[in-house]
Backbone as JSON, one array per atom type, in Angstrom:
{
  "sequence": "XXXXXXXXXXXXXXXXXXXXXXXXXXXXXXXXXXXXXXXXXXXXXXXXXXXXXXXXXXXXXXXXXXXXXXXXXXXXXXXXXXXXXXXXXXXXXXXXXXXXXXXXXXXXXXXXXXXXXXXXXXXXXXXXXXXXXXXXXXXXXXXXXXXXXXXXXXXXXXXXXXXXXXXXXXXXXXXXXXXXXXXXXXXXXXXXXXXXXXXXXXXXXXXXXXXXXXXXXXXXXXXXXXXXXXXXX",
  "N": [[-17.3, 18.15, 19.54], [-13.95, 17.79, 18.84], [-12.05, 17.04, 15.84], [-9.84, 14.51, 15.41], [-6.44, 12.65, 15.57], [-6.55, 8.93, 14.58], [-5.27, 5.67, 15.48], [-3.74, 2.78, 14.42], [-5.47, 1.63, 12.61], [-8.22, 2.42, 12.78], [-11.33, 4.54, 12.65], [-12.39, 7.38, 14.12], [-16.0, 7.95, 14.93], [-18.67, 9.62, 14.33], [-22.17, 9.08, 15.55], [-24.87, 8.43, 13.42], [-28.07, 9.53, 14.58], [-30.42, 7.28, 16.79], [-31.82, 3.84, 15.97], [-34.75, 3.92, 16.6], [-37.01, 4.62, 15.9], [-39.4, 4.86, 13.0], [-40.85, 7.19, 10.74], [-44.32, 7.2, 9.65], [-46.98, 7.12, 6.66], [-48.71, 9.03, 7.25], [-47.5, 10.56, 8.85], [-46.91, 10.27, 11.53], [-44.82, 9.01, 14.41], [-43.68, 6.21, 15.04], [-42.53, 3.99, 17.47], [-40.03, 1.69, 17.73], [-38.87, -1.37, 19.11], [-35.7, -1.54, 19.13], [-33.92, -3.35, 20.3], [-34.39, -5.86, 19.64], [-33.25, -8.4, 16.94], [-30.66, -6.98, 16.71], [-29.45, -6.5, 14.24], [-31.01, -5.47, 12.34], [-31.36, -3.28, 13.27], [-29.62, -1.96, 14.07], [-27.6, 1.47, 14.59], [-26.15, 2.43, 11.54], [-24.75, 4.25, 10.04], [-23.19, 7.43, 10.21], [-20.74, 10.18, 10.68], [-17.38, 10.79, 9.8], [-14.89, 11.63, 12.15], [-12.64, 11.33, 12.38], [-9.25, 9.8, 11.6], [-6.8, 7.63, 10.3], [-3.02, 8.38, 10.02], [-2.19, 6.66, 7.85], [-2.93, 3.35, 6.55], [-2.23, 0.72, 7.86], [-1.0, -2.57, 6.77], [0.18, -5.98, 7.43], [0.18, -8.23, 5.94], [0.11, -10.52, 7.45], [-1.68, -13.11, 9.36], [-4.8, -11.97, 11.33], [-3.64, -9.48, 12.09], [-3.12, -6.57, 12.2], [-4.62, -4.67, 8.67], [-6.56, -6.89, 7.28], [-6.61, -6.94, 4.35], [-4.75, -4.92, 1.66], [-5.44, -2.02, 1.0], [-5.86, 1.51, -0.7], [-6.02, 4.42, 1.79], [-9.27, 5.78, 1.4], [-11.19, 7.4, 3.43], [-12.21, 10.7, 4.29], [-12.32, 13.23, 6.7], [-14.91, 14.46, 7.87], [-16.55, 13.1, 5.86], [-19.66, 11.18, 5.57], [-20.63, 7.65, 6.47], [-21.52, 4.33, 6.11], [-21.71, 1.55, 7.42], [-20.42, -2.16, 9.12], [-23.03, -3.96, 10.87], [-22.18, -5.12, 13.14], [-19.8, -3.86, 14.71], [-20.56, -1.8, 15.22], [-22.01, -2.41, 17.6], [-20.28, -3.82, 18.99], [-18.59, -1.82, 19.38], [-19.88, 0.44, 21.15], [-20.15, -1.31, 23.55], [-19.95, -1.67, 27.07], [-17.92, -2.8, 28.01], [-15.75, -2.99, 26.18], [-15.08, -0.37, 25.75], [-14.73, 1.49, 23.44], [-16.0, 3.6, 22.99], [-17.42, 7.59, 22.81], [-19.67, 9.64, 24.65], [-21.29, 12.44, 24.65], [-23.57, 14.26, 25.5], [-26.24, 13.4, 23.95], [-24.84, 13.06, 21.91], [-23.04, 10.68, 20.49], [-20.25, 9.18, 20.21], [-18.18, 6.63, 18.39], [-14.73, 3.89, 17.78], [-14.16, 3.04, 15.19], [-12.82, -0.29, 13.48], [-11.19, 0.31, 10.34], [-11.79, -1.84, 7.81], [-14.61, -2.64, 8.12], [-15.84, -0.53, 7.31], [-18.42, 0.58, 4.84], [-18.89, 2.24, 2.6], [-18.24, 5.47, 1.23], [-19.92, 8.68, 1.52], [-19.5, 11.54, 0.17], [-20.08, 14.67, -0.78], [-22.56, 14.22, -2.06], [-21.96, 12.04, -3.27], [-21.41, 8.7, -3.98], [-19.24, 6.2, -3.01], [-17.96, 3.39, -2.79], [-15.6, 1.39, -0.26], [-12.88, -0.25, -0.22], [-12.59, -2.13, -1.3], [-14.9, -2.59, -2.14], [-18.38, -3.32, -3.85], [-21.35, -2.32, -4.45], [-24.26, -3.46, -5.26], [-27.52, -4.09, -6.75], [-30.1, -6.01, -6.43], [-31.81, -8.13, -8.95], [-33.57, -10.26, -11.56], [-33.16, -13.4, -12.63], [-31.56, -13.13, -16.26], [-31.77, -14.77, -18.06], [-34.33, -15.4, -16.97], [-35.66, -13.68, -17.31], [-35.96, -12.9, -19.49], [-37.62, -15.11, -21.4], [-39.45, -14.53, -19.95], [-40.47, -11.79, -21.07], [-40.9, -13.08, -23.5], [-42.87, -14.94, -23.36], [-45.18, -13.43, -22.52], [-45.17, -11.98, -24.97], [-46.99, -13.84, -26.28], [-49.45, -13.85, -24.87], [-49.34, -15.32, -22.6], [-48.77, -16.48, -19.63], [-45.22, -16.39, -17.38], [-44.51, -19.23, -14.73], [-42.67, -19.26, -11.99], [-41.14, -21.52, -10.14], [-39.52, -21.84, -7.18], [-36.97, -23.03, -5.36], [-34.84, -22.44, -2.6], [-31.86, -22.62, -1.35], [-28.54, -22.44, 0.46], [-26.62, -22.73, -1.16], [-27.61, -21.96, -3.79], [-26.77, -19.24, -6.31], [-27.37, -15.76, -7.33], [-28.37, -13.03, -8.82], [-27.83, -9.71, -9.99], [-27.34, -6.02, -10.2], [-24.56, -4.06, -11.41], [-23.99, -0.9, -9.06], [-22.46, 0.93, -8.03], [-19.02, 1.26, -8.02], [-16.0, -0.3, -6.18], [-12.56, 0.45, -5.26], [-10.2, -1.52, -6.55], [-9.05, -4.5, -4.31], [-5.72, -4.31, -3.32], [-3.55, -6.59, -2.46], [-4.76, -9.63, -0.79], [-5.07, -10.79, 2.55], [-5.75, -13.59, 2.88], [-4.17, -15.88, 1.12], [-5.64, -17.6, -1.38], [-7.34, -15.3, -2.59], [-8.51, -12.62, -4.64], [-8.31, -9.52, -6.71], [-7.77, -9.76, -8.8], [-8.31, -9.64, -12.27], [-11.11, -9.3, -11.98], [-13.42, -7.4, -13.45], [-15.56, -5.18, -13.15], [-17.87, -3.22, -13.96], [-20.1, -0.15, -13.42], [-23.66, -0.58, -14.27], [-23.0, -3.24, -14.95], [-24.42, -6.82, -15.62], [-24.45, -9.27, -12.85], [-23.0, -12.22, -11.34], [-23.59, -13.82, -8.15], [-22.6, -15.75, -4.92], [-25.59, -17.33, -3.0], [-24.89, -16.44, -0.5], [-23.88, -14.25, -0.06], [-25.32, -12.6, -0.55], [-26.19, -10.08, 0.95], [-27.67, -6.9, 3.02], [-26.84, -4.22, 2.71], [-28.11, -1.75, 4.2], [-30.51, -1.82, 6.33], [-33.68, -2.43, 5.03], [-35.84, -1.07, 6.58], [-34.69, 1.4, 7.35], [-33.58, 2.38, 5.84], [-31.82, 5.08, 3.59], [-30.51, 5.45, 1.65], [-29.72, 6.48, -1.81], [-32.42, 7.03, -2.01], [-33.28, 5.19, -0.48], [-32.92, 2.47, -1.41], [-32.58, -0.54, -2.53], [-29.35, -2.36, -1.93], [-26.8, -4.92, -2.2], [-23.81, -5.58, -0.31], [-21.08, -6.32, -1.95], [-18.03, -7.75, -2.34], [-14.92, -7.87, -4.56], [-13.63, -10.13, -4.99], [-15.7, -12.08, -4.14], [-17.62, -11.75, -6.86], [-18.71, -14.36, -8.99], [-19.32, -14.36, -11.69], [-19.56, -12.38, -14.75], [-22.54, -11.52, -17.02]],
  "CA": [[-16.15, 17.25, 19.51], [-12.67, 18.15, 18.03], [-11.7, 16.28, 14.92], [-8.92, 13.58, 16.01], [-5.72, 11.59, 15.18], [-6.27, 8.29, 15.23], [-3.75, 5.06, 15.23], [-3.86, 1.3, 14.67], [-6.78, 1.3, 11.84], [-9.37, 2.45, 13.88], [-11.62, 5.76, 12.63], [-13.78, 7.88, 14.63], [-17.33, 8.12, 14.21], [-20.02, 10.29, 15.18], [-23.11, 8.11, 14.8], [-26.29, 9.2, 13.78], [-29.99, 9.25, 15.48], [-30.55, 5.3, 16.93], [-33.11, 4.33, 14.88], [-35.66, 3.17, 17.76], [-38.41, 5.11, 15.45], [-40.2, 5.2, 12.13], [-42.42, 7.64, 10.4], [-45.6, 6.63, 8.62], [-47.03, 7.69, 6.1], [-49.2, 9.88, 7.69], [-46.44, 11.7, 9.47], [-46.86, 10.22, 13.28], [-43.67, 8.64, 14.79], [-44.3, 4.63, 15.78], [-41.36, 3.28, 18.13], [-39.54, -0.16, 18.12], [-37.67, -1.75, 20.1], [-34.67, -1.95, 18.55], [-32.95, -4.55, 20.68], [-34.99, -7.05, 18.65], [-32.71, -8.21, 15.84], [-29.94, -5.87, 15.98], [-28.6, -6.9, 12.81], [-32.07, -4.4, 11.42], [-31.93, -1.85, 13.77], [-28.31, -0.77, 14.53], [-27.27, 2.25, 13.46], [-25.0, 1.83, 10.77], [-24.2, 5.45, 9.36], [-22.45, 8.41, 10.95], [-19.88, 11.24, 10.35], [-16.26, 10.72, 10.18], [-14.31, 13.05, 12.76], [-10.88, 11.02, 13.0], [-9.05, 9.34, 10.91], [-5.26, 7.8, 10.89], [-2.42, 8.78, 8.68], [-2.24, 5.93, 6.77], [-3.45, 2.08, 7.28], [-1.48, -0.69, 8.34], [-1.15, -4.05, 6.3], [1.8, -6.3, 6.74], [0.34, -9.31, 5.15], [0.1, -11.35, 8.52], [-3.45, -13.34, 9.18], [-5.19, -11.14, 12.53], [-2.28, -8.53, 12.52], [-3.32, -5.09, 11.2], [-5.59, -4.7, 7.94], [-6.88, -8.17, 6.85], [-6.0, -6.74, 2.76], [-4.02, -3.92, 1.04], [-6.44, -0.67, 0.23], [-5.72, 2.63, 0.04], [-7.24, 5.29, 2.73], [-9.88, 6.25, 0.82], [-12.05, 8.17, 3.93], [-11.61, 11.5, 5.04], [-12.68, 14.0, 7.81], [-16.26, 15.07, 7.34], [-17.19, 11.99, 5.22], [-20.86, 9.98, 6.01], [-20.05, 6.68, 5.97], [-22.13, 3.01, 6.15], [-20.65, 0.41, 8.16], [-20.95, -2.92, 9.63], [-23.8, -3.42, 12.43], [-21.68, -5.47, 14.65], [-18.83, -2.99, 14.6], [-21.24, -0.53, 16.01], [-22.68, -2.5, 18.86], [-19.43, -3.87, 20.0], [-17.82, -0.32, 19.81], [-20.92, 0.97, 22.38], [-20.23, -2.33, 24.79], [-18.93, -0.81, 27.88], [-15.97, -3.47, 28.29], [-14.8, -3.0, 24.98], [-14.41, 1.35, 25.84], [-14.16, 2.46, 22.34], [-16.79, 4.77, 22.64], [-17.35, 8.81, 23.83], [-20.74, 10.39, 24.95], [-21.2, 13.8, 24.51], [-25.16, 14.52, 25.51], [-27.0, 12.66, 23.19], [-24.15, 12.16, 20.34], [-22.65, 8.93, 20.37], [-19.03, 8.61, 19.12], [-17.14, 5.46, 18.48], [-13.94, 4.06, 17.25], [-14.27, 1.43, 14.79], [-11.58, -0.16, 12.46], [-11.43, 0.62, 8.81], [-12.13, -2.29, 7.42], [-15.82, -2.75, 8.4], [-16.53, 0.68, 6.34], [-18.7, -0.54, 2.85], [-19.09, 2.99, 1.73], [-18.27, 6.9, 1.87], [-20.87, 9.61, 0.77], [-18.87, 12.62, 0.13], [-20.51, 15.68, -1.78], [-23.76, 13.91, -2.69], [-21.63, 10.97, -4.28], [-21.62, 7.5, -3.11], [-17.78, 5.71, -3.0], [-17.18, 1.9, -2.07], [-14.66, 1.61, 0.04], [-12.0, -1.9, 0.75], [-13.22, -2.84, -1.97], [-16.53, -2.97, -2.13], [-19.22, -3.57, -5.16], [-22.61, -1.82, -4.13], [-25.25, -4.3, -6.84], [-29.09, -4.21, -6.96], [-30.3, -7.57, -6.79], [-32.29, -8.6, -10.63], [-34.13, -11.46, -11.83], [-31.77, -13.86, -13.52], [-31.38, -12.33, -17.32], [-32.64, -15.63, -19.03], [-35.97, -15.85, -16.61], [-37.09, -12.12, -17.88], [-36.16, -12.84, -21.51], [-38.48, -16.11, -20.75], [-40.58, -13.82, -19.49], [-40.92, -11.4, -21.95], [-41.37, -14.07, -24.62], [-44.45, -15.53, -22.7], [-45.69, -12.15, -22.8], [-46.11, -11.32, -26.17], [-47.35, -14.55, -26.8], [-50.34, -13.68, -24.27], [-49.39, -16.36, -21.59], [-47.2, -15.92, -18.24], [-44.64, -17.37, -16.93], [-44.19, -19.23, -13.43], [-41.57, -19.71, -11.94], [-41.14, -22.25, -9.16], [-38.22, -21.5, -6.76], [-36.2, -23.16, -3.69], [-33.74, -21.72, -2.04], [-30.46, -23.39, -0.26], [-27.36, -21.55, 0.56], [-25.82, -22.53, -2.77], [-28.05, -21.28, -4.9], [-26.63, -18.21, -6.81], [-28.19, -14.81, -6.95], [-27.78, -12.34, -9.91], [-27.39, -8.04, -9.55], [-26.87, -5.12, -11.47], [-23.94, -2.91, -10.54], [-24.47, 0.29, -9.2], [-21.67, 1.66, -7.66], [-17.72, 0.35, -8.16], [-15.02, 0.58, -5.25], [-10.98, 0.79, -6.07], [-10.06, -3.49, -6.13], [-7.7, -4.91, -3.2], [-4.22, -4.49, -4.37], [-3.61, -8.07, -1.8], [-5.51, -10.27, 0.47], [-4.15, -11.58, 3.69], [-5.84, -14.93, 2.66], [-3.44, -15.9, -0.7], [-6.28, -17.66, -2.44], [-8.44, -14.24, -2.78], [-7.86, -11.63, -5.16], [-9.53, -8.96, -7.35], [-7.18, -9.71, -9.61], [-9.23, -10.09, -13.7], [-12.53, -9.11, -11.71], [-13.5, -6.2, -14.26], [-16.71, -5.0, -13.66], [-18.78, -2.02, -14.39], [-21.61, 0.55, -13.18], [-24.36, -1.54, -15.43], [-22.81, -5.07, -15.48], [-25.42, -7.89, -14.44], [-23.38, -10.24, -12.27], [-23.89, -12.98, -10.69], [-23.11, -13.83, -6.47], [-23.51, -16.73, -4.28], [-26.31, -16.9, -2.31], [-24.67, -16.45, 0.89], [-23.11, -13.13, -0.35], [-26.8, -10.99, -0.5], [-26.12, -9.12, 2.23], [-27.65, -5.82, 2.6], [-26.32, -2.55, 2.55], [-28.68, -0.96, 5.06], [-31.92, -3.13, 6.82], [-34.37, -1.19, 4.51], [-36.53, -0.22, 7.2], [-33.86, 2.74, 7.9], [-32.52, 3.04, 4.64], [-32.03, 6.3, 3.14], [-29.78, 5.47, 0.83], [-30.27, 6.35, -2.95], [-34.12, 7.14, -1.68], [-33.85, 3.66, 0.42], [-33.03, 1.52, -2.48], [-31.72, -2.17, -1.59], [-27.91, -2.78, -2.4], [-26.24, -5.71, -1.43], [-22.53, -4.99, -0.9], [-20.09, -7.41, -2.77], [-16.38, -7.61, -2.57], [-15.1, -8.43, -5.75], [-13.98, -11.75, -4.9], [-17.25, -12.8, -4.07], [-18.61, -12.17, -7.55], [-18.29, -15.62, -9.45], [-19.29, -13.83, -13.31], [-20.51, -11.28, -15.36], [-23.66, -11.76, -17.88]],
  "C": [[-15.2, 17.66, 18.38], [-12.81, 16.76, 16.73], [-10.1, 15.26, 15.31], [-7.67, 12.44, 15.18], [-6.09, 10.53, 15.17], [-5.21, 6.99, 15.21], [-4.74, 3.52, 15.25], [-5.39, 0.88, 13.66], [-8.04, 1.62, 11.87], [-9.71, 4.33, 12.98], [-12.39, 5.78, 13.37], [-14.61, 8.23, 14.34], [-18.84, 8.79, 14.79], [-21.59, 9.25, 14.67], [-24.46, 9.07, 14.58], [-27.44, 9.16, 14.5], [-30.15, 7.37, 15.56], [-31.78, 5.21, 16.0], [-33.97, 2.91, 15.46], [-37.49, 4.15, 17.49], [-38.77, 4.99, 13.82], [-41.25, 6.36, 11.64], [-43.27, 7.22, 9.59], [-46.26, 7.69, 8.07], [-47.86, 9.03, 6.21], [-48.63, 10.62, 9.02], [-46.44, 10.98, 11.36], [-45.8, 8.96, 12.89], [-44.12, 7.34, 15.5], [-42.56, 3.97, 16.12], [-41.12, 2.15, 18.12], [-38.64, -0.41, 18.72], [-36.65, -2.69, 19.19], [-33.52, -2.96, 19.09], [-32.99, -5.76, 20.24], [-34.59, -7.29, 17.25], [-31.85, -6.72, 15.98], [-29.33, -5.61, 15.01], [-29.19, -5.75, 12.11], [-32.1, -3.42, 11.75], [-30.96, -0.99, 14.12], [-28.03, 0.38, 13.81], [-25.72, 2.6, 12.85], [-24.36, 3.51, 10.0], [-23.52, 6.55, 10.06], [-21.49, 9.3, 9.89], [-18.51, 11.03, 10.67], [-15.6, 12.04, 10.92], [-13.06, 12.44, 13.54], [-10.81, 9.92, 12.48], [-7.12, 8.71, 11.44], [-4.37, 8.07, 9.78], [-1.96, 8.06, 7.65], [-2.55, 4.48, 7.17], [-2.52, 1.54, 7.28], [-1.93, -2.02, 7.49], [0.42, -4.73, 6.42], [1.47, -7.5, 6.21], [0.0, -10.7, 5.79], [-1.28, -11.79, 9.1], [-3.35, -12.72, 10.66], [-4.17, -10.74, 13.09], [-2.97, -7.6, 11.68], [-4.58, -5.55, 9.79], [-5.63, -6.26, 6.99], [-6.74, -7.99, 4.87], [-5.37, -5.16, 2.61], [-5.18, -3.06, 0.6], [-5.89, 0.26, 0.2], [-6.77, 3.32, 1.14], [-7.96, 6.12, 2.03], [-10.91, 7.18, 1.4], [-11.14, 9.78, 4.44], [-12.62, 12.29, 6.06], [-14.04, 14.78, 7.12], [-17.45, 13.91, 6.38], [-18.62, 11.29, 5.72], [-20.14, 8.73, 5.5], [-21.55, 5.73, 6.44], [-21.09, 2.2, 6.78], [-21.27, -0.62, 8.81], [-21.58, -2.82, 11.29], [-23.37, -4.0, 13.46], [-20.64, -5.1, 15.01], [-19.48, -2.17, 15.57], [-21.64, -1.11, 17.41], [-21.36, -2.83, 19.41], [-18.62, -2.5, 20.57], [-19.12, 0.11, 21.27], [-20.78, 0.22, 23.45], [-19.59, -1.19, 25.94], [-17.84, -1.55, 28.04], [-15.16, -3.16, 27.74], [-14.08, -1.4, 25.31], [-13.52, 2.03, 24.62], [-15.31, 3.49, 21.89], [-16.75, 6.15, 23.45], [-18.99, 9.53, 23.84], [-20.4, 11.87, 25.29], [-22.8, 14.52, 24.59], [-25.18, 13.75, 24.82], [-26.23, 12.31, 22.07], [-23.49, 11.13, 20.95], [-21.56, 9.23, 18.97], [-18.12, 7.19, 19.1], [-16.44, 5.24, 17.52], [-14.3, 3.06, 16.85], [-13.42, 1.05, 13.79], [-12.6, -0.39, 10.82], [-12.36, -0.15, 8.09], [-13.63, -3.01, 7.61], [-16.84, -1.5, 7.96], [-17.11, -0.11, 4.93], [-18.54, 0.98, 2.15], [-19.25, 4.45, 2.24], [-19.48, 7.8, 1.15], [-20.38, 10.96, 0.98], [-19.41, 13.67, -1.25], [-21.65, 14.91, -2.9], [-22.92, 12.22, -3.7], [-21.66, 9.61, -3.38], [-20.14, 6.99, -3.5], [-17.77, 4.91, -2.22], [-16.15, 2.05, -1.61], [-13.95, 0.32, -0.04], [-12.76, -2.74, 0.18], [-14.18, -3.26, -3.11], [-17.6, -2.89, -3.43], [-20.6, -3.0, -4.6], [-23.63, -2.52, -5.54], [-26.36, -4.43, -5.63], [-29.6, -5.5, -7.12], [-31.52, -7.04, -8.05], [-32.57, -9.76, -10.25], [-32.48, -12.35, -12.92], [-32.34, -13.84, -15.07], [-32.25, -13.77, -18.34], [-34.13, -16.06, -18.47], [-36.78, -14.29, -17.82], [-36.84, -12.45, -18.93], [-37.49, -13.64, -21.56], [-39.69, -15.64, -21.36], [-41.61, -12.86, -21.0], [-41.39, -11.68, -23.14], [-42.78, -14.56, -24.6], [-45.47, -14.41, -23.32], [-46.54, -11.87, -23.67], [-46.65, -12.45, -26.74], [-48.71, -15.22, -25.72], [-49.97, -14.53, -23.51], [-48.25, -15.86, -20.23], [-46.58, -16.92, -17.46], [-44.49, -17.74, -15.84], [-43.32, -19.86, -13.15], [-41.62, -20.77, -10.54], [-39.73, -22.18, -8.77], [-37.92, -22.4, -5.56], [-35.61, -22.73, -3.91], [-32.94, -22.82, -1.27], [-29.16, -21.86, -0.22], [-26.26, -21.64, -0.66], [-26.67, -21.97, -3.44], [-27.16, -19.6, -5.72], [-27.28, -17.02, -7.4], [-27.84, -13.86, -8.54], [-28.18, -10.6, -9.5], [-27.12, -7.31, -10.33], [-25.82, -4.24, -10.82], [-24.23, -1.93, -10.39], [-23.53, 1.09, -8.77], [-20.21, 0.39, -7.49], [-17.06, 0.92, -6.65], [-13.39, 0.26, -6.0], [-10.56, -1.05, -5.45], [-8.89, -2.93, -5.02], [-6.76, -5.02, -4.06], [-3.98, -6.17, -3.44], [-4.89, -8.17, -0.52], [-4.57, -10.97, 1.31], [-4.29, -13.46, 3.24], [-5.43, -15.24, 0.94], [-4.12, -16.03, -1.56], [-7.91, -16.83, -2.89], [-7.7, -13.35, -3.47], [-8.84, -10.92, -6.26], [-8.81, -8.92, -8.83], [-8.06, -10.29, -11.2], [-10.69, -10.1, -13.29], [-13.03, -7.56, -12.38], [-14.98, -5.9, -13.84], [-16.77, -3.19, -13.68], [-20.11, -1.38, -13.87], [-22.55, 0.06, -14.7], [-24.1, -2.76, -15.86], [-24.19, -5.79, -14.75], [-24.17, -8.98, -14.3], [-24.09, -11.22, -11.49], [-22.74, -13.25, -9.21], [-23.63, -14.72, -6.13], [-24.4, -16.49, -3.37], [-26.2, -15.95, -0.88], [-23.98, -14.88, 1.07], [-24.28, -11.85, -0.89], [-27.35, -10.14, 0.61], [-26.36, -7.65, 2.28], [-27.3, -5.11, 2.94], [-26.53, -1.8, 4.02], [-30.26, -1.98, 5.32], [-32.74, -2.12, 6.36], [-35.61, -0.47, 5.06], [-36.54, 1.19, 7.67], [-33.09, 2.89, 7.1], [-32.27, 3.69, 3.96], [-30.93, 6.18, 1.62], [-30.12, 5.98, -0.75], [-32.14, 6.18, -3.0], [-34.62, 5.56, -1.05], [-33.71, 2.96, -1.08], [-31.64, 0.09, -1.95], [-30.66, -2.13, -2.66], [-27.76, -3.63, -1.39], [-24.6, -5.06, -1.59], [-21.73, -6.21, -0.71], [-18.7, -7.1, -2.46], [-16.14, -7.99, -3.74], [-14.23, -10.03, -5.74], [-14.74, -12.77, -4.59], [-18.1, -12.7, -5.29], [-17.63, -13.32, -8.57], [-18.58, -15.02, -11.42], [-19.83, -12.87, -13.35], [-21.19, -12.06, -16.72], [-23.3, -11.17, -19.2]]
}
């Protein structure tokens, strides 16, 4: 497959291997049926091989790019992307996909990219905050206090959808210059590779379903926008 113009936000994407297998640790190949939960099993990575010559924002809510970025992907790029991007691109109604034997290309728009991997590097895209979820910074002190004072600490937890989550950064992306929605902005959100931050619950979304995650040797990232984080530590 040629490398390709394309128009209206939309890049093309060679996808990689479905990932309707596993290996174990003793090297034999155990199949799943990946229609179960596709949220875990889609495959979310691929090869960029068409791009457009510059994105579209005019500012207008579901008109062109939902915020201001630059085009930060280019031709040849691996990318990460959202998993319901990928299945609707494959629908047959929708017809934004191309078969070619066994590769699998589809068009999917920009903004559902979290992250490029160009020359061994990792690069957020539209945005994006790549953080490690952490314990929250005053349990391990706590902790470590208990410690040396021979005893350990337990913690007793619920969960709700408010609760707030805490993270270490690991990878920055370039902030939204605007958001379509006025009261969002990355505007005085400073962070840093090594901040601990904190995120609402509802915003620990991961990266890659780490059954098929190769990332950084499979290591769990949630990926943040930076108006979803509420502080730094």
């Amino acid at each position: 497959m040629d490398y390709k113009r394309c128009l209206n936000n939309f890049i093309f994407i060679k996808l990689d291997e479905a990932n309707d297998s596993i290996k174990l640790k003793n090297g034999v190949n155990l199949y799943i049926d990946n229609s179960y939960e596709p949220e875990k099993h889609a495959t979310v990575t691929g090869t960029v091989y068409g791009v457009p010559s510059h994105l579209k924002y005019s500012g207008i809510p579901n008109k062109d790019m939902p915020w201001d970025t630059p085009m930060e992907i280019k031709l040849g790029d691996k990318i990460i992307c959202y998993y319901l991007s990928v299945i609707n691109a494959l629908k047959p109604e929708n017809e934004r996909y191309v078969l070619e034997g066994k590769d699998r290309f589809i068009f999917i728009s920009y903004e559902f990219i979290y992250a490029v991997i160009r020359d061994e590097k990792i690069i957020p895209v539209n945005g994006y905050c790549l953080i490690e979820p952490c314990e929250d910074p005053a349990i391990t002190q706590e902790r470590e206090r208990m410690e040396k004072l021979g005893m350990e600490l337990v913690v007793l937890e619920t969960r709700t959808n408010t609760h707030v989550i805490f993270g270490k950064v690991k990878y920055v992306g370039t902030p939204i210059r605007e958001y379509v929605e006025e009261e969002h902005t990355d505007e005085g959100v400073d962070v840093s590779p090594g901040d601990t931050v904190v995120i609402r619950k509802i915003s620990d979304i991961p990266l890659q379903y780490e059954l098929h995650s190769k990332l950084d040797g499979g290591a769990r990232y949630y990926r943040v926008q930076r108006k979803n984080i509420l502080a730094k530590v």
